[in-house]
TORMI-367176 format. One line per 8 residues: number of its first residue (from 1); for each residue x, y, z of N, C-alpha, C. Coordinates in Angstrom, 3 decimals. Layout:
REM TORMI-367176
NUM) X,Y,Z,X,Y,Z,X,Y,Z  ...
//
This chain:
REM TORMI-367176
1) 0.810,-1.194,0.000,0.000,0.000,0.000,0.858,1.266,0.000  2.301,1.176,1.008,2.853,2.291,0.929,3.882,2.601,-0.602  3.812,1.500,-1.387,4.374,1.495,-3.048,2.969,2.856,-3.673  2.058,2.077,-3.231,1.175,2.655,-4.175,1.066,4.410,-4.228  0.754,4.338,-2.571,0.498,5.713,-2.472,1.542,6.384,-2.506  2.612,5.979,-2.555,3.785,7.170,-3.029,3.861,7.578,-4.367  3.377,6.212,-5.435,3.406,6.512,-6.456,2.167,7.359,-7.155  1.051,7.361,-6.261,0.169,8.051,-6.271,0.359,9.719,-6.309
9) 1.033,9.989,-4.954,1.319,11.160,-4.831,2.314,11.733,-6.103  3.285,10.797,-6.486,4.123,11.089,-7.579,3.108,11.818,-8.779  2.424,10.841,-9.226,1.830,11.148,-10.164,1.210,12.457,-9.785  0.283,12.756,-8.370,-0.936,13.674,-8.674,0.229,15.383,-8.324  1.229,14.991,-8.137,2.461,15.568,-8.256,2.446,16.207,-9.820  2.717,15.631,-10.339,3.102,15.334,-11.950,1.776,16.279,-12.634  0.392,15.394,-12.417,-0.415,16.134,-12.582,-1.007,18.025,-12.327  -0.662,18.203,-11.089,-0.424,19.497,-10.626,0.375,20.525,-11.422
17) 1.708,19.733,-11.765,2.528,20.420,-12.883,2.294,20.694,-13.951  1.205,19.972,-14.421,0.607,19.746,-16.009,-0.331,20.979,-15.821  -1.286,20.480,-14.353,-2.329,21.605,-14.664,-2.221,23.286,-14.843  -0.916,23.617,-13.628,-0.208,24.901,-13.747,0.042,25.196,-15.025  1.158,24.178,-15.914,1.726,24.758,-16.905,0.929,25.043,-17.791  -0.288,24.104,-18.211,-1.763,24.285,-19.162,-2.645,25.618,-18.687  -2.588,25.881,-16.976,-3.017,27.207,-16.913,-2.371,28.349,-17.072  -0.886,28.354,-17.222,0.018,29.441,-17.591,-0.205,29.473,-19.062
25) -0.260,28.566,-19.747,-0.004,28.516,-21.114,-1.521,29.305,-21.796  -2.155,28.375,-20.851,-4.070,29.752,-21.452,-3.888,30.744,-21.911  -3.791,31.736,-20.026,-3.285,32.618,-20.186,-2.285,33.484,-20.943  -1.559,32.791,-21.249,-1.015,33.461,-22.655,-1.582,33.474,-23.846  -2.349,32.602,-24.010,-2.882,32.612,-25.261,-4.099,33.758,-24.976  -4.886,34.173,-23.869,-5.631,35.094,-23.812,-5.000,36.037,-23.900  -3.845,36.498,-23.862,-3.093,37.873,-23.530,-3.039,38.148,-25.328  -2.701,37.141,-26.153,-2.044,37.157,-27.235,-3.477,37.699,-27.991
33) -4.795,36.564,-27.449,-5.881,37.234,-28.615,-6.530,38.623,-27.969  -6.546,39.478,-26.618,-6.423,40.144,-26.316,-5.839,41.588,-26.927  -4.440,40.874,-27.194,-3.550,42.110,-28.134,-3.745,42.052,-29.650  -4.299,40.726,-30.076,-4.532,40.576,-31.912,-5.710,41.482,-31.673  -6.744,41.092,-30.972,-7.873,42.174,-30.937,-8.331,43.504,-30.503  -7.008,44.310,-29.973,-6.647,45.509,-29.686,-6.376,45.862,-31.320  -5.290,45.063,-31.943,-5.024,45.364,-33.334,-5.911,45.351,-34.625  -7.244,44.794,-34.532,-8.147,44.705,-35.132,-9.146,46.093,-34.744
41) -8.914,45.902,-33.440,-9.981,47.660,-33.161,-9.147,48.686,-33.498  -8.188,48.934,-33.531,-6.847,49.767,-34.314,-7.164,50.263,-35.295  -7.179,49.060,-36.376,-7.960,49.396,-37.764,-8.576,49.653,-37.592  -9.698,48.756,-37.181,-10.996,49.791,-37.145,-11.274,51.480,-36.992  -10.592,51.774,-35.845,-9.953,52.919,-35.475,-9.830,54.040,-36.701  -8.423,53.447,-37.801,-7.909,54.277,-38.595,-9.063,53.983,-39.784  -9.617,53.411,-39.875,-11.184,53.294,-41.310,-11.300,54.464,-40.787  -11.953,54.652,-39.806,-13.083,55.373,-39.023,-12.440,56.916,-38.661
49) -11.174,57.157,-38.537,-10.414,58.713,-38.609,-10.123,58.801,-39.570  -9.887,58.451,-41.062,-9.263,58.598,-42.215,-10.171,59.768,-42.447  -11.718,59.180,-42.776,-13.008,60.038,-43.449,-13.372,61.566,-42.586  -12.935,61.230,-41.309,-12.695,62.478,-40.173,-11.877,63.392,-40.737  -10.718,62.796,-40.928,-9.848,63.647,-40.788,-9.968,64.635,-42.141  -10.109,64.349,-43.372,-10.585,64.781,-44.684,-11.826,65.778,-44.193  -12.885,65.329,-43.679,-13.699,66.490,-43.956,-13.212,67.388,-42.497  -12.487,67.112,-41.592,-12.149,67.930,-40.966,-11.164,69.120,-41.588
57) -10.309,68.495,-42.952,-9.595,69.280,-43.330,-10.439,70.220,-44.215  -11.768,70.082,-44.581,-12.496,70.232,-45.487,-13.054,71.573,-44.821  -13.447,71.353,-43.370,-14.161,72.294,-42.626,-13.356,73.466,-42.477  -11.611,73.490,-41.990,-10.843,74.163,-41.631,-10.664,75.352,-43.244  -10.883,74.738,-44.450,-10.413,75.482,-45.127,-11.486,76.865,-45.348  -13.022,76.082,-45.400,-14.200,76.934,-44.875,-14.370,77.942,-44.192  -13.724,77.474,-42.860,-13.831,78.292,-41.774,-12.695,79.385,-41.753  -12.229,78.959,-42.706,-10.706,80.099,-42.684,-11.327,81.169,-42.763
65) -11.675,81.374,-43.834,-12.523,82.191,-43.807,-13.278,83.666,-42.896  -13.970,82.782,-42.468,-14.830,83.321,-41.597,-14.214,83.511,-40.214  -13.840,82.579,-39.939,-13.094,82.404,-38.659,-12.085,81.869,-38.293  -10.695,82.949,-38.239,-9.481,82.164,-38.622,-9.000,81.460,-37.017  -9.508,81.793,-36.276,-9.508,81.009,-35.018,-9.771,79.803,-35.372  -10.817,79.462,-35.695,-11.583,77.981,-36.130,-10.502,76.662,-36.597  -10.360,77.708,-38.105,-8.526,77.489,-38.795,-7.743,76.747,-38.113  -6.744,77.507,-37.058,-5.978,76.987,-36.115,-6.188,75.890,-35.654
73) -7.650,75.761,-34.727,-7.723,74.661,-34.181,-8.021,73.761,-34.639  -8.610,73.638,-35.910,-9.047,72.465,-36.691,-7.334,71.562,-37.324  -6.479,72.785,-37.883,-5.221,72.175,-37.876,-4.579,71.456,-36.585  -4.767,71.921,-35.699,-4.339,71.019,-34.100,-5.290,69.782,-34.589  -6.507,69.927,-34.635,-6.955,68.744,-34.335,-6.995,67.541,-35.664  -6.696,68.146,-36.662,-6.201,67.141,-37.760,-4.912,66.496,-37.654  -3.897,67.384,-37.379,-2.548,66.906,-36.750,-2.686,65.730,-35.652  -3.375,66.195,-34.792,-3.423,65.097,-33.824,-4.171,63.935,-34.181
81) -4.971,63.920,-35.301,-5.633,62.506,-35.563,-4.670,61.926,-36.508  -4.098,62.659,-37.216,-2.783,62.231,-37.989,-2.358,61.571,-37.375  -1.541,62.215,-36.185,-0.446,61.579,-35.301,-1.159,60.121,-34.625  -2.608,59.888,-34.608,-3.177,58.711,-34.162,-3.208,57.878,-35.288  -3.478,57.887,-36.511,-3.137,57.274,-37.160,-1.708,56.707,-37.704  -1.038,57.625,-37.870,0.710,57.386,-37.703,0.643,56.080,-36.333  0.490,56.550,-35.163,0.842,55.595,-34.418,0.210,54.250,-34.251  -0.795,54.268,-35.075,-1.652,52.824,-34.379,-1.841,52.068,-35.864
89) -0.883,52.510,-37.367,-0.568,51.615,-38.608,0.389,50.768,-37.716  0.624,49.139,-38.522,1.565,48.851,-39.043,1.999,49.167,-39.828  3.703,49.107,-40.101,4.071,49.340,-41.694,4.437,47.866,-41.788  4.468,47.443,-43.213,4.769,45.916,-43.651,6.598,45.963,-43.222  7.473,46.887,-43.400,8.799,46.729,-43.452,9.124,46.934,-42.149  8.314,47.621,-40.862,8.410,46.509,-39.452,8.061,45.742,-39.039  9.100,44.787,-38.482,7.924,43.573,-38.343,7.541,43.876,-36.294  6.277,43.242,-36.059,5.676,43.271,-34.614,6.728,42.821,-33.887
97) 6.964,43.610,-32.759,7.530,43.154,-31.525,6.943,42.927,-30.009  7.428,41.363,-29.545,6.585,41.024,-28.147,7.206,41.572,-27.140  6.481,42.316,-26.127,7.579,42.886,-25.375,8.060,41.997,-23.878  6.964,40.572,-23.937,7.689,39.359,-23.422,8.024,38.626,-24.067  9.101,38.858,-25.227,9.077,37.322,-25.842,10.522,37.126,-25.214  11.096,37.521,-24.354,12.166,37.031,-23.986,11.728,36.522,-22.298  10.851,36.109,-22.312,10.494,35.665,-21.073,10.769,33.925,-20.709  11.257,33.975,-19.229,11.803,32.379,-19.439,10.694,31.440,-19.444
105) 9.303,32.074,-18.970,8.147,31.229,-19.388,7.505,31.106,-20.223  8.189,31.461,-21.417,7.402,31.743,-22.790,8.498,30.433,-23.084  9.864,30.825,-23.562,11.019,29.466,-23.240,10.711,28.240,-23.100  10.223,28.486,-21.885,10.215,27.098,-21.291,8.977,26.322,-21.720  7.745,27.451,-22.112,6.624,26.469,-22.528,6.670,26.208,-24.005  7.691,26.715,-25.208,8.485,26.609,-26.023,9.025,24.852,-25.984  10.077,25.089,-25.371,10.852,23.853,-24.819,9.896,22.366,-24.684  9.341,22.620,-23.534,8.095,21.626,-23.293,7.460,20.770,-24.601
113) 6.680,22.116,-25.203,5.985,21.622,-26.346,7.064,20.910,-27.565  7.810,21.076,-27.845,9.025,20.770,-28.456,9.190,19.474,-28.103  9.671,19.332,-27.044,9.962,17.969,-26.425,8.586,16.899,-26.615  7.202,17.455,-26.125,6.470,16.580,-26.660,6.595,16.585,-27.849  6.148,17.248,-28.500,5.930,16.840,-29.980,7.282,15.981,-30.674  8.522,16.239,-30.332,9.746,15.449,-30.766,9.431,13.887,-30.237  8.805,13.657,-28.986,8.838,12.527,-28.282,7.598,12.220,-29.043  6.579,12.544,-29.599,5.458,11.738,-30.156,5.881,11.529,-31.895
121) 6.272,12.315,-31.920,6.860,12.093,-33.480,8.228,10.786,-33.341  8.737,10.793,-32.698,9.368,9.185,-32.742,8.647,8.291,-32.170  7.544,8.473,-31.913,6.708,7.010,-31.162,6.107,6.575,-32.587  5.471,7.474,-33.007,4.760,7.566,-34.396,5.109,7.471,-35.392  6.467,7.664,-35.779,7.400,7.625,-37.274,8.636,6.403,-36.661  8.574,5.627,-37.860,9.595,4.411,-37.490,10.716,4.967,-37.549  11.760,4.403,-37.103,13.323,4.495,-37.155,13.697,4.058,-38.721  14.539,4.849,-39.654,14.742,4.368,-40.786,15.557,3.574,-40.738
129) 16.186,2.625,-41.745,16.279,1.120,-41.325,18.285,1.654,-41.521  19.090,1.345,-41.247,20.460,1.415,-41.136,21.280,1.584,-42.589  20.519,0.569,-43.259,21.042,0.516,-44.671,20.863,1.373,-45.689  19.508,2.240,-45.442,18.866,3.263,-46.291,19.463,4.238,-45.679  20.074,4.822,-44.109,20.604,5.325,-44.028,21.889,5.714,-44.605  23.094,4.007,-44.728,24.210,4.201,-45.797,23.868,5.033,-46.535  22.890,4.186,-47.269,22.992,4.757,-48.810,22.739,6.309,-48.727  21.185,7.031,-48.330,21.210,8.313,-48.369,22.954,8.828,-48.151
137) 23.259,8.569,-47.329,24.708,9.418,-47.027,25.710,8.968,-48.366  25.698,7.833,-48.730,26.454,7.805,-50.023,26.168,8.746,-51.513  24.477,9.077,-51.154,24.310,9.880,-52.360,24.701,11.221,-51.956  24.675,11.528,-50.616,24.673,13.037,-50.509,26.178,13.167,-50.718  27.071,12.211,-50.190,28.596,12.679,-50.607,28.617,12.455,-52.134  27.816,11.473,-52.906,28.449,12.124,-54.305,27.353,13.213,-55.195  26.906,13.787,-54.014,26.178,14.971,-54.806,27.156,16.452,-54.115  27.633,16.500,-53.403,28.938,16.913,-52.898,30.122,17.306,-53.692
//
């Protein structure tokens, strides 16, 4: 009995570890569609100030006119939707940066998954046989 229940505890040990790392790992994945969908309301965002900003420039030239006060501030406030649009494009020739991707728990749940998937992919794919090995290596040295 005392075999068992140690090995018991081992396991629900083991298990505990699984469940943490599967609940750390969520959580990242909520953080991630969290921030894809900050970036989707973004756009949305810049659709939605582009047509602003045009007839705002539209109004300012109007109002010059009449009221060169108006003028002024309509340029502040086109500038500044500018400057919101400037900041919340991607451009294609930067690429996105994570500002945890150097985190050792991003790493490590990296690592993990790696290791499974390496360890199920040799349970699942045979060992190639020794001789087909020769040979591949004989062709690659006379393609060499």
């Amino acid at each position: 009995n005392h075999t068992y229940a140690k090995a018991y505890a081992i396991e629900l040990n083991q298990i505990r570890k699984m469940r943490n790392m599967i609940g750390g790992a969520k959580l990242a994945m909520e953080q991630i569609q969290i921030r894809l969908n900050t970036v989707s309301e973004l756009g949305d965002v810049v659709v939605t100030l582009s047509p602003a900003m045009s007839i705002i420039k539209g109004l300012s030239t109007s109002l010059g006119g009449i009221m060169p006060e108006a003028n002024a501030y309509m340029e502040d406030l086109s500038n500044m939707l500018g400057d919101v649009i400037k900041g919340s494009t991607v451009s294609s020739l930067n690429s996105l940066s994570i500002a945890d991707s150097n985190s050792s728990e991003t790493y490590a749940i990296l690592e993990e998954a790696h290791t499974i998937i390496e360890g199920r992919a040799k349970a699942s794919i045979p060992e190639v046989p020794s001789e087909l090995k020769e040979e591949v290596e004989l062709k690659k040295e006379a393609l060499i």
